[in-house]
N, CA, C and O atoms as a Tinker XYZ file with bonds, in Angstrom:
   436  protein
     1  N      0.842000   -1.173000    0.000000    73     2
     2  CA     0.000000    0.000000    0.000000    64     1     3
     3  C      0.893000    1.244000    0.000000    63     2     4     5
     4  O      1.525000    1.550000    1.011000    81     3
     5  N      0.955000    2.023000   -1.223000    73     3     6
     6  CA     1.481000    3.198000   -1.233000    64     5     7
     7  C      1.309000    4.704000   -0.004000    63     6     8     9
     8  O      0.230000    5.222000    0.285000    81     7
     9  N      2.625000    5.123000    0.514000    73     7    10
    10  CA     1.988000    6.321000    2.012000    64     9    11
    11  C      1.108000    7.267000    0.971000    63    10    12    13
    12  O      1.074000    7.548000   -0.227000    81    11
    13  N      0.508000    7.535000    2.049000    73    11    14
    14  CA    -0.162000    9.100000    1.830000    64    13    15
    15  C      0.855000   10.461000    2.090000    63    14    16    17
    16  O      1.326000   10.793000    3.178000    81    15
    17  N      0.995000   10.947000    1.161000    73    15    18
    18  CA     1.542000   12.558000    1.029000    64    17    19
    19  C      0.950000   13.260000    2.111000    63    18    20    21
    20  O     -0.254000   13.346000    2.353000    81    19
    21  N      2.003000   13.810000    2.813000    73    19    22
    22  CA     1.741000   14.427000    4.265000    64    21    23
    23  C      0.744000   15.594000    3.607000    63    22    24    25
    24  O     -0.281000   15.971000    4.173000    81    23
    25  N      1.103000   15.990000    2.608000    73    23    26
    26  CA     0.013000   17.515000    2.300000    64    25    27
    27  C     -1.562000   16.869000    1.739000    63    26    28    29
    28  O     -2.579000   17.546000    1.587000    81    27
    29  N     -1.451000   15.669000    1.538000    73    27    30
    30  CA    -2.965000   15.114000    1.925000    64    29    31
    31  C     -3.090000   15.006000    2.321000    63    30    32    33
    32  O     -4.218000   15.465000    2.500000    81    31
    33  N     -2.544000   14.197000    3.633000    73    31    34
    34  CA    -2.960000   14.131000    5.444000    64    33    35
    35  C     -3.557000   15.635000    6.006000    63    34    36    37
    36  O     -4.563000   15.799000    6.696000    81    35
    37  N     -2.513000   16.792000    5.435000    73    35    38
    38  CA    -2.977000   17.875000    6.051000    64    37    39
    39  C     -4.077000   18.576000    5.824000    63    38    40    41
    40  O     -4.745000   19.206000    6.645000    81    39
    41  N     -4.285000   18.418000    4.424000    73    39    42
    42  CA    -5.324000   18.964000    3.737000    64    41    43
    43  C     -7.134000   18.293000    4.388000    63    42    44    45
    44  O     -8.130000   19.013000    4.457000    81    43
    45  N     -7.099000   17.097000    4.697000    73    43    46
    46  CA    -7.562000   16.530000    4.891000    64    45    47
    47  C     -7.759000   16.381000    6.693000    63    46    48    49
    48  O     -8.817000   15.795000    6.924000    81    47
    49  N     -7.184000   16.675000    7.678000    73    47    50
    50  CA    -7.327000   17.545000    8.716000    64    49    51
    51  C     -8.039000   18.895000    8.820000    63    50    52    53
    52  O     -8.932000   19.294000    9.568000    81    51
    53  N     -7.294000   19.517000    7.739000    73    51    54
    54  CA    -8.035000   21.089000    7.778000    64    53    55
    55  C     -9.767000   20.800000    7.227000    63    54    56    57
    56  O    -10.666000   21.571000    7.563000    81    55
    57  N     -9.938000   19.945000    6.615000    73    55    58
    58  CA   -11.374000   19.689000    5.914000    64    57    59
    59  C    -12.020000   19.176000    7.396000    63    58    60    61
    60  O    -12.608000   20.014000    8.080000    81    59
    61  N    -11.904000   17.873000    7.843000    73    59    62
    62  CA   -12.711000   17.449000    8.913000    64    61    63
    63  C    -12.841000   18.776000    9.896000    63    62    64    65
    64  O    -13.819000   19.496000   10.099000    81    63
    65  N    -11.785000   18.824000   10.318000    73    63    66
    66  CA   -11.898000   19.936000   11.078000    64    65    67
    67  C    -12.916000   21.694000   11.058000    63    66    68    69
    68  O    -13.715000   22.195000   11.849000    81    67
    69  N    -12.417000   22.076000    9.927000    73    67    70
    70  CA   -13.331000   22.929000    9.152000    64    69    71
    71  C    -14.792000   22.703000    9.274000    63    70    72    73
    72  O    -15.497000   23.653000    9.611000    81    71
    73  N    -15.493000   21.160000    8.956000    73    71    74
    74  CA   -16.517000   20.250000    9.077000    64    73    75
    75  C    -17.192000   20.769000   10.363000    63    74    76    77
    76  O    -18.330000   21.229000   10.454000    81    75
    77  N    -16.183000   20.594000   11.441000    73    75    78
    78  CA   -16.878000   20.271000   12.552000    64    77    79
    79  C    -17.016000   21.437000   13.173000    63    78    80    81
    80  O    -17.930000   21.643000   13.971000    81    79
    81  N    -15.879000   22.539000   12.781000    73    79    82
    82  CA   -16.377000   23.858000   13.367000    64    81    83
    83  C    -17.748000   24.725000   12.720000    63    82    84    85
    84  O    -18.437000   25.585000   13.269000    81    83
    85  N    -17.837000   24.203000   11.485000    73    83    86
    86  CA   -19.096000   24.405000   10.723000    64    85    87
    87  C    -20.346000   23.839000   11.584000    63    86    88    89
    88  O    -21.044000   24.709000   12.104000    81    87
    89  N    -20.684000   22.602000   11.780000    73    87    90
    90  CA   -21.473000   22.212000   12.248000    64    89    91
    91  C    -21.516000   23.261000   13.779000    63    90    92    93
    92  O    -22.399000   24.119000   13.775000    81    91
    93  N    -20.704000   23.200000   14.889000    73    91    94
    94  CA   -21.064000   23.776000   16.028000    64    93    95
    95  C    -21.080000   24.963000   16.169000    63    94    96    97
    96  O    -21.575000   25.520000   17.149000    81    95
    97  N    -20.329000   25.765000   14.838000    73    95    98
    98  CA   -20.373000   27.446000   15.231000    64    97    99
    99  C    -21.252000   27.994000   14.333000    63    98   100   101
   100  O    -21.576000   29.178000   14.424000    81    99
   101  N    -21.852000   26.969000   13.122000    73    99   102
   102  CA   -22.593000   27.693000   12.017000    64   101   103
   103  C    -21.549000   28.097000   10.377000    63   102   104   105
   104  O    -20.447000   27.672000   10.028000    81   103
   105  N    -22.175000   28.732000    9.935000    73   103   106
   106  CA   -21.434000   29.618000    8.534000    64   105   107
   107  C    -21.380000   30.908000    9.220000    63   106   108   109
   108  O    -20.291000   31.403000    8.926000    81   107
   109  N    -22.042000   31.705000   10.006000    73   107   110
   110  CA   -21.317000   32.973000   10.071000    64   109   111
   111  C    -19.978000   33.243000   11.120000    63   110   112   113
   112  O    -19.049000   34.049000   11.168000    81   111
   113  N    -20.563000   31.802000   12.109000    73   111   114
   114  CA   -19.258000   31.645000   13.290000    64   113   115
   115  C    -18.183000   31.145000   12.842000    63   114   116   117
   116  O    -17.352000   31.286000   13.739000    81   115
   117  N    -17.699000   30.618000   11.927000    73   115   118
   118  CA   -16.476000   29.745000   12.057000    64   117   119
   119  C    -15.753000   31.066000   11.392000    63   118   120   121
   120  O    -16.143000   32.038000   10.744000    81   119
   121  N    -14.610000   30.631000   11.848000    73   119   122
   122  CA   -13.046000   31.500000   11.192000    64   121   123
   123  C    -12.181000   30.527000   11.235000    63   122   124   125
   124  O    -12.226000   29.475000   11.874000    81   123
   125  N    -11.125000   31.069000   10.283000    73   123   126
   126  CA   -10.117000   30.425000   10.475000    64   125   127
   127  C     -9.271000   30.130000   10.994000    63   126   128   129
   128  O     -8.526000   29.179000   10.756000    81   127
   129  N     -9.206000   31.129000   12.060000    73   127   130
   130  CA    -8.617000   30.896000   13.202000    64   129   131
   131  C     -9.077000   29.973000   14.132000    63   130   132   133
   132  O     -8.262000   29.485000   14.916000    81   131
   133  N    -10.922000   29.468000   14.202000    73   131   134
   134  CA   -10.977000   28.755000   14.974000    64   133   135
   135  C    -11.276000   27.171000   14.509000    63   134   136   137
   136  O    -11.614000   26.212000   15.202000    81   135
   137  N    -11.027000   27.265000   13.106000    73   135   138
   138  CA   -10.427000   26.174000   12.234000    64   137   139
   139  C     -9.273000   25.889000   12.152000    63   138   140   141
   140  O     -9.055000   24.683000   12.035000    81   139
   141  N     -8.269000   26.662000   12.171000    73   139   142
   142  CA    -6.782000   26.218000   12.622000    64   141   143
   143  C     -7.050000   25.433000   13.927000    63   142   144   145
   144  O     -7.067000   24.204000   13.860000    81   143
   145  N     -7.250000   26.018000   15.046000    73   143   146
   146  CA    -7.502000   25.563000   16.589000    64   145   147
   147  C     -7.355000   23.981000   16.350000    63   146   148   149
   148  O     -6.454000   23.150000   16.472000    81   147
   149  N     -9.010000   23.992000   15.855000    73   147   150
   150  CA    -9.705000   22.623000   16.142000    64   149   151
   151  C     -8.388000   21.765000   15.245000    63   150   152   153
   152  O     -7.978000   20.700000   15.705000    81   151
   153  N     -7.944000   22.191000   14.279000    73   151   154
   154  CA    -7.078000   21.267000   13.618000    64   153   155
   155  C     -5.752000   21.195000   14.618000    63   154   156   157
   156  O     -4.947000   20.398000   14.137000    81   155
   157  N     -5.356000   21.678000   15.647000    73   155   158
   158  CA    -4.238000   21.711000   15.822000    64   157   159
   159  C     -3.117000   22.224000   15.188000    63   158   160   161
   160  O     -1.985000   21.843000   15.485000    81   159
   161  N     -3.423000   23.372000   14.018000    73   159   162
   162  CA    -2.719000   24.194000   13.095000    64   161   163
   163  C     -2.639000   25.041000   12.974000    63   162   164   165
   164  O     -3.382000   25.601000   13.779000    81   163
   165  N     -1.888000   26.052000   12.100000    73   163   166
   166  CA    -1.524000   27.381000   12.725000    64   165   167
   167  C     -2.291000   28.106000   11.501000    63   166   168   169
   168  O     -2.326000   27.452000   10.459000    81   167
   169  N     -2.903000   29.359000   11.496000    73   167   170
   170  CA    -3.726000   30.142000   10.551000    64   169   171
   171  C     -2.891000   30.296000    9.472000    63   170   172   173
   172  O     -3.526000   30.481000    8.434000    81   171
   173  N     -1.488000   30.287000    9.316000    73   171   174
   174  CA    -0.490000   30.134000    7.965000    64   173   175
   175  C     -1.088000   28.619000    7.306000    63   174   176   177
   176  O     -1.455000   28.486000    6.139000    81   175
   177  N     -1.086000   27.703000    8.188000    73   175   178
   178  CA    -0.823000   26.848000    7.871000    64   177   179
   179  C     -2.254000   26.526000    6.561000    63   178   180   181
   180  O     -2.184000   25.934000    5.484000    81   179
   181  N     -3.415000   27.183000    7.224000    73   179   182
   182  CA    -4.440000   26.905000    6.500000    64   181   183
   183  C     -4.646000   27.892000    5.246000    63   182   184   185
   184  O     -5.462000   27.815000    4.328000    81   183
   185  N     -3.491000   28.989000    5.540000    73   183   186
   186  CA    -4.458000   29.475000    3.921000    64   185   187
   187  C     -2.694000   29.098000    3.388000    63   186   188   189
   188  O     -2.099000   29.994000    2.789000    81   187
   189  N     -2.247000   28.272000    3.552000    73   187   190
   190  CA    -0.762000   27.428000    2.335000    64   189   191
   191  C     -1.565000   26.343000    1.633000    63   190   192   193
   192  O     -1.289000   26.001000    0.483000    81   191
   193  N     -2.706000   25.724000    2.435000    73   191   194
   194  CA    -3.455000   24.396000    1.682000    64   193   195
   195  C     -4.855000   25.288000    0.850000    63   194   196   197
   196  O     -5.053000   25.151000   -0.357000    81   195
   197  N     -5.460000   25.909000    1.467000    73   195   198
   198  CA    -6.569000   26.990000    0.534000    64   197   199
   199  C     -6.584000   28.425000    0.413000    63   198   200   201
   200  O     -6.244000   29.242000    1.268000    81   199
   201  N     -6.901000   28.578000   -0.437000    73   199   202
   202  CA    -6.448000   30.406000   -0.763000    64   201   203
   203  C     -7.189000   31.427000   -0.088000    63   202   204   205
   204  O     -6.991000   32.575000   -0.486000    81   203
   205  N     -8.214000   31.210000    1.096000    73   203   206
   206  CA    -9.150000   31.907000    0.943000    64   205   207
   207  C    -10.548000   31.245000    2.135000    63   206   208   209
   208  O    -11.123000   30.166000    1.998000    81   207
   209  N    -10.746000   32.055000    3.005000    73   207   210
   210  CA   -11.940000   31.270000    4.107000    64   209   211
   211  C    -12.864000   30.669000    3.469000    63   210   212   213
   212  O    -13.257000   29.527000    3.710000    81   211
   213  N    -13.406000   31.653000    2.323000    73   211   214
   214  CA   -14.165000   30.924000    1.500000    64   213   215
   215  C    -14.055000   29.388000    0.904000    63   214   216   217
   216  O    -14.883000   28.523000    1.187000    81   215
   217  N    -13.054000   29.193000    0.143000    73   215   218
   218  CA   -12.623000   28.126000   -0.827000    64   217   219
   219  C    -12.187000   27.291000    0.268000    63   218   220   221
   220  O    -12.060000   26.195000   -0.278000    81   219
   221  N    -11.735000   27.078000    2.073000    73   219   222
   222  CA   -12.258000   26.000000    2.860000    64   221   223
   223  C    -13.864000   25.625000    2.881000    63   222   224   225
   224  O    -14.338000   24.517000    2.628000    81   223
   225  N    -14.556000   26.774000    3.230000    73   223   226
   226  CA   -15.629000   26.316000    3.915000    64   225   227
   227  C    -16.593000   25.822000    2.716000    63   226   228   229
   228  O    -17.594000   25.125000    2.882000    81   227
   229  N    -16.028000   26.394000    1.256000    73   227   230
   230  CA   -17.080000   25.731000    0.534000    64   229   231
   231  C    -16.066000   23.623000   -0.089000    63   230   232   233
   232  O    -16.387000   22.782000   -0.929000    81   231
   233  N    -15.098000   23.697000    0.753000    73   231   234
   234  CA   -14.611000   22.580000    0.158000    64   233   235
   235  C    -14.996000   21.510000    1.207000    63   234   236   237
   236  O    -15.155000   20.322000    0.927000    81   235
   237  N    -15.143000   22.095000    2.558000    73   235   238
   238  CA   -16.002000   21.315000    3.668000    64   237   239
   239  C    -17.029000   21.227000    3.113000    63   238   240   241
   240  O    -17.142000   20.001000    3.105000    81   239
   241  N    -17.797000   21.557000    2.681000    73   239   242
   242  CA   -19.256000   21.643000    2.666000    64   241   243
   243  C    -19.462000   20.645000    1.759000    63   242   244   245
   244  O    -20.364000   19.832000    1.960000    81   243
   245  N    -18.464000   20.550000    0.366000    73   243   246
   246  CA   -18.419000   19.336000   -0.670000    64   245   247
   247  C    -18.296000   18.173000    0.349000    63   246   248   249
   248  O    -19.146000   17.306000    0.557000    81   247
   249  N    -16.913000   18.327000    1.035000    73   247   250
   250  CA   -16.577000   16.819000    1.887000    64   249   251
   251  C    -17.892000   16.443000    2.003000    63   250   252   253
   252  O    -18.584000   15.739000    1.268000    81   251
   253  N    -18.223000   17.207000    3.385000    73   251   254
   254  CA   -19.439000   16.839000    3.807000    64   253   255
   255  C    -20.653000   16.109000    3.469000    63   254   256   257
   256  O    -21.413000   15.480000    4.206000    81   255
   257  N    -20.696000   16.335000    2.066000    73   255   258
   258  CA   -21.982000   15.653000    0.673000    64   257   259
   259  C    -21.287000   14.670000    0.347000    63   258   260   261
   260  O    -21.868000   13.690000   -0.117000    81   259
   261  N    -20.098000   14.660000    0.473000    73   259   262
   262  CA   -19.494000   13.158000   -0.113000    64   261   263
   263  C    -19.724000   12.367000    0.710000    63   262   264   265
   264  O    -20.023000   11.178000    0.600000    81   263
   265  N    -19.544000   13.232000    1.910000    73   263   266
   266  CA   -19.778000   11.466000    3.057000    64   265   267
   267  C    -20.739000   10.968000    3.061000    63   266   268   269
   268  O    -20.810000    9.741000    2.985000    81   267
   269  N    -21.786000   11.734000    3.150000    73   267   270
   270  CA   -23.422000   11.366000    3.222000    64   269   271
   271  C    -23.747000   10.684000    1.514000    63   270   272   273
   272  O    -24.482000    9.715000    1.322000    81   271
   273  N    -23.068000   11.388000    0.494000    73   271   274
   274  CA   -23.449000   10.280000   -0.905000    64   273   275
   275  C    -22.251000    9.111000   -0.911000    63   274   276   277
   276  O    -22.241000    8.449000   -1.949000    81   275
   277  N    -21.372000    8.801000   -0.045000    73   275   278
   278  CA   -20.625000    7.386000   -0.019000    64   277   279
   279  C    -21.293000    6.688000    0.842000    63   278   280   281
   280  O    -21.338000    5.495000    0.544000    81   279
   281  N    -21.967000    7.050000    2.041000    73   279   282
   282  CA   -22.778000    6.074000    2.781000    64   281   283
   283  C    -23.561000    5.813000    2.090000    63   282   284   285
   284  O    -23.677000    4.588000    2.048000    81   283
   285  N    -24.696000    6.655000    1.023000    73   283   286
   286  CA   -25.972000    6.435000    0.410000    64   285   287
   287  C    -25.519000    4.976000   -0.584000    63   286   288   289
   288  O    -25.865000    3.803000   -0.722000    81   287
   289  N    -24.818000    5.662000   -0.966000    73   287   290
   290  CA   -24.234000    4.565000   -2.174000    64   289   291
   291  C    -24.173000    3.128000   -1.631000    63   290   292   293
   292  O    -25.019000    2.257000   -1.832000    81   291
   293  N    -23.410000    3.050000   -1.146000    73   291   294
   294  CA   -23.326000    2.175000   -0.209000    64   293   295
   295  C    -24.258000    1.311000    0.238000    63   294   296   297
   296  O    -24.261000    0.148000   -0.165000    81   295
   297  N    -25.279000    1.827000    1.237000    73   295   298
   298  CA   -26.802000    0.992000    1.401000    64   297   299
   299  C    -27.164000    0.834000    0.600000    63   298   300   301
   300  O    -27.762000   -0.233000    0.458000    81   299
   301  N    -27.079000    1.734000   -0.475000    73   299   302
   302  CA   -28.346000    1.370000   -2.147000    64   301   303
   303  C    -27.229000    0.172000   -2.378000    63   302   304   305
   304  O    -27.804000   -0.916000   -2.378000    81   303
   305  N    -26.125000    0.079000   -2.530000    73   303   306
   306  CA   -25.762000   -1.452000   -2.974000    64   305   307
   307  C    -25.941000   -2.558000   -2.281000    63   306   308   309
   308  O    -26.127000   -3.646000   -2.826000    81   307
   309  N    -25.903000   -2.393000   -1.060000    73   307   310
   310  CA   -26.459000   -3.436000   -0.662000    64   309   311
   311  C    -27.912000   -3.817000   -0.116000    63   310   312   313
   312  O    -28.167000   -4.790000    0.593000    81   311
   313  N    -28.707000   -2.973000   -0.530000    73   311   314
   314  CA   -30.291000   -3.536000   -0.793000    64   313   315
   315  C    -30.565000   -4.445000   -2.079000    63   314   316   317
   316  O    -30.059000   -4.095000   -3.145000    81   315
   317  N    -31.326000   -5.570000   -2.017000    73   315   318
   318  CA   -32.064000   -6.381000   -2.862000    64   317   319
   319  C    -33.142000   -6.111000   -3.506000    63   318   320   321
   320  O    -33.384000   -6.659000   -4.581000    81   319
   321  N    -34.293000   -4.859000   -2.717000    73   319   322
   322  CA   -35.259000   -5.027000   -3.065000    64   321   323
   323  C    -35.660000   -3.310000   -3.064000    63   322   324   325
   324  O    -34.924000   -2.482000   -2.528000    81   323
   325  N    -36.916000   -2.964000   -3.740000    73   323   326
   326  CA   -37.077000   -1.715000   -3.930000    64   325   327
   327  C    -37.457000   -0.766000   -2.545000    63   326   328   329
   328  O    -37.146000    0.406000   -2.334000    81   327
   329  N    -38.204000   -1.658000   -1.729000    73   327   330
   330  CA   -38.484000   -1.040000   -0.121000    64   329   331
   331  C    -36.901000   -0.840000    0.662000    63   330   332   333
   332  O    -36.800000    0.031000    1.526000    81   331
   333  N    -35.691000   -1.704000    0.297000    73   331   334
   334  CA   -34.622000   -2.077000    0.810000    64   333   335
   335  C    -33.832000   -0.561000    0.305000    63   334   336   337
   336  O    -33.254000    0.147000    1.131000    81   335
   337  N    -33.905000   -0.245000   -1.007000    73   335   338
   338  CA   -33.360000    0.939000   -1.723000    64   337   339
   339  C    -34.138000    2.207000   -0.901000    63   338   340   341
   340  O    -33.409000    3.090000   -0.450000    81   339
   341  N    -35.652000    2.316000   -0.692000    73   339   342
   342  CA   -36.349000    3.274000   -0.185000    64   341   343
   343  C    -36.189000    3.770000    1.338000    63   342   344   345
   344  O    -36.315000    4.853000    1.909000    81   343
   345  N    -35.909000    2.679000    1.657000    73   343   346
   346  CA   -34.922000    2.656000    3.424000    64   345   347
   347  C    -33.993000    2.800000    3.651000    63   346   348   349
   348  O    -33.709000    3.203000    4.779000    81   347
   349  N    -33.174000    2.591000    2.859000    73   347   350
   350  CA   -31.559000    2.860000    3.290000    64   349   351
   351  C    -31.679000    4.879000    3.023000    63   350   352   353
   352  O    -31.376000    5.745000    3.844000    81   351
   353  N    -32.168000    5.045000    1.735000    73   351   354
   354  CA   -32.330000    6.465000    1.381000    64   353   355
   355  C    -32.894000    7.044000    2.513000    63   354   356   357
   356  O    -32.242000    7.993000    2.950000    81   355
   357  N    -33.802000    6.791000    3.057000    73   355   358
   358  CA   -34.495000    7.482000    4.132000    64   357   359
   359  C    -34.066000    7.763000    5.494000    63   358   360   361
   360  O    -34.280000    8.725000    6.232000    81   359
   361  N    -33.155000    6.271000    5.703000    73   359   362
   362  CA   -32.437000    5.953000    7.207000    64   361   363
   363  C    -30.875000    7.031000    6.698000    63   362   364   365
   364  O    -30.380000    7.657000    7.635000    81   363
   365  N    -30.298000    7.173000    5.518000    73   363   366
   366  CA   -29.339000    8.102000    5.481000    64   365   367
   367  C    -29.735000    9.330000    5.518000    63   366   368   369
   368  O    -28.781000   10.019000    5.882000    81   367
   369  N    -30.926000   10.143000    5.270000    73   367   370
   370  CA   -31.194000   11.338000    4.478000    64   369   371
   371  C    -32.050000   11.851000    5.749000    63   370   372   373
   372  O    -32.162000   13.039000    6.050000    81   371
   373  N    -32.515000   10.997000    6.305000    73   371   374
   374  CA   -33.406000   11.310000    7.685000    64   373   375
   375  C    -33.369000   11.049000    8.830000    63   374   376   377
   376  O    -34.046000   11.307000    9.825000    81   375
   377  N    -31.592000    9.932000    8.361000    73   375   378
   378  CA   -31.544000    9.160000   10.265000    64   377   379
   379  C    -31.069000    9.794000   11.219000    63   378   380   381
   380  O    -31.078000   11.000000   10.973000    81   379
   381  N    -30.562000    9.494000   12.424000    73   379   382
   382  CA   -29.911000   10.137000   13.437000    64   381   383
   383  C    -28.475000   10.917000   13.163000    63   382   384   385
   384  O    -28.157000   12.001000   13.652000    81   383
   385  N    -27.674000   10.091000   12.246000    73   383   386
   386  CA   -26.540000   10.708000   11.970000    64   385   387
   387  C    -26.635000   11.926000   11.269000    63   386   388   389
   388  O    -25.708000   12.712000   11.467000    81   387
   389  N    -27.522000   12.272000   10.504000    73   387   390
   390  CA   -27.970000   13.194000    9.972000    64   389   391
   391  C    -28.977000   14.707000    9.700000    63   390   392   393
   392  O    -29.033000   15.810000    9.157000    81   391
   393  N    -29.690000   13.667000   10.599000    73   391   394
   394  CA   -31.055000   14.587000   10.759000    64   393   395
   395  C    -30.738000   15.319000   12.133000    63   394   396   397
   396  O    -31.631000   15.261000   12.979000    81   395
   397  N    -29.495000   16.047000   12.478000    73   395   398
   398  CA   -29.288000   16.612000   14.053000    64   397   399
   399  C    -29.536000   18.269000   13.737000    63   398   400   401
   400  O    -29.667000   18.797000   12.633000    81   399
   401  N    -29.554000   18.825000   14.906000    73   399   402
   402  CA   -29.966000   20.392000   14.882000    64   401   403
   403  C    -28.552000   20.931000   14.473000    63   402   404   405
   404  O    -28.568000   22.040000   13.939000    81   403
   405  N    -27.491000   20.408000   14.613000    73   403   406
   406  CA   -26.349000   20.856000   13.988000    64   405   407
   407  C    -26.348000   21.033000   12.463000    63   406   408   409
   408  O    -26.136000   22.074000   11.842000    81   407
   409  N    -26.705000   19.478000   11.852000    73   407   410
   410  CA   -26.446000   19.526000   10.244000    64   409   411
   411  C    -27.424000   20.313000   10.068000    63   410   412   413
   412  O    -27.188000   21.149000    9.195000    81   411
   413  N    -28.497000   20.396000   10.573000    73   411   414
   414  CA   -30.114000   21.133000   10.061000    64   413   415
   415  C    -29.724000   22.197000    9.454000    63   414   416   417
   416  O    -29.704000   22.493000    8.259000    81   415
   417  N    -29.279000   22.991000   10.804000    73   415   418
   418  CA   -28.655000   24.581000   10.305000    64   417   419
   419  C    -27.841000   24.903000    9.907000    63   418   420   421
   420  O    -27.839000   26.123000    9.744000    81   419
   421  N    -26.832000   24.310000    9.546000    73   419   422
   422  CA   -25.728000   24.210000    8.732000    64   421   423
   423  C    -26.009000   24.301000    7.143000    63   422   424   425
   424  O    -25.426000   25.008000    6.322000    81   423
   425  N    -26.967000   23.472000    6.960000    73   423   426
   426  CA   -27.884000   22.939000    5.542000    64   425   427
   427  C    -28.533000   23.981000    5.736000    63   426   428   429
   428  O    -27.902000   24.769000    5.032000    81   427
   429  N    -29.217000   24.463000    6.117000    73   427   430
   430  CA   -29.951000   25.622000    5.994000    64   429   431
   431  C    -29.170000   27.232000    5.854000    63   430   432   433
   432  O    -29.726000   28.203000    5.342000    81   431
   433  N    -28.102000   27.235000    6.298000    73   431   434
   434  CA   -27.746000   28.468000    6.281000    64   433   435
   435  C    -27.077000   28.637000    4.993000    63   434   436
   436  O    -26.615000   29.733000    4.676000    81   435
């Protein structure tokens, strides 16, 4: 198994991280400064991987849809049947992991 390039490791810190200050502070609360924090990184450090507060928080926001369409994917492959496809969609799009007052307003704002 080939390593991972430390500037994908990092890049990829600053995203989760970014993620999660999104979710608890909102879109008008987060900075980058308190996205460095949560990453354990320094405010240089985050605009050397993105140019711009913007071009993080809208690249979190992609992550973010990826995770929720790799889980989707996912259950839809392993359903058999059309109620099996209609449930997994519903249990991702409406379940607990998802459906919280965090993502709500996050998605909403």
């Amino acid at each position: 198994m080939p390593l991972t390039p430390i500037s994908t490791v990092r890049k990829q810190e600053l995203l989760t991280a970014a993620f999660r200050v999104l979710l608890r502070d909102g879109l008008n609360g987060a900075t980058t400064s308190g996205i460095a924090a949560e990453a354990g990184a320094s405010k240089g450090m985050v605009h050397s991987y993105f140019s711009s507060k913007r071009s993080l928080i809208l690249a979190a926001l992609r992550w973010g849809h990826s995770l929720r369409k790799q889980e989707l994917t996912r259950r839809l492959r392993a359903a058999h049947s059309p109620q099996q496809r209609l449930m997994a969609f519903v249990d991702v799009i409406l379940g607990p992991k998802h459906l919280t007052h965090e993502h709500c307003a996050l998605w909403i704002e």
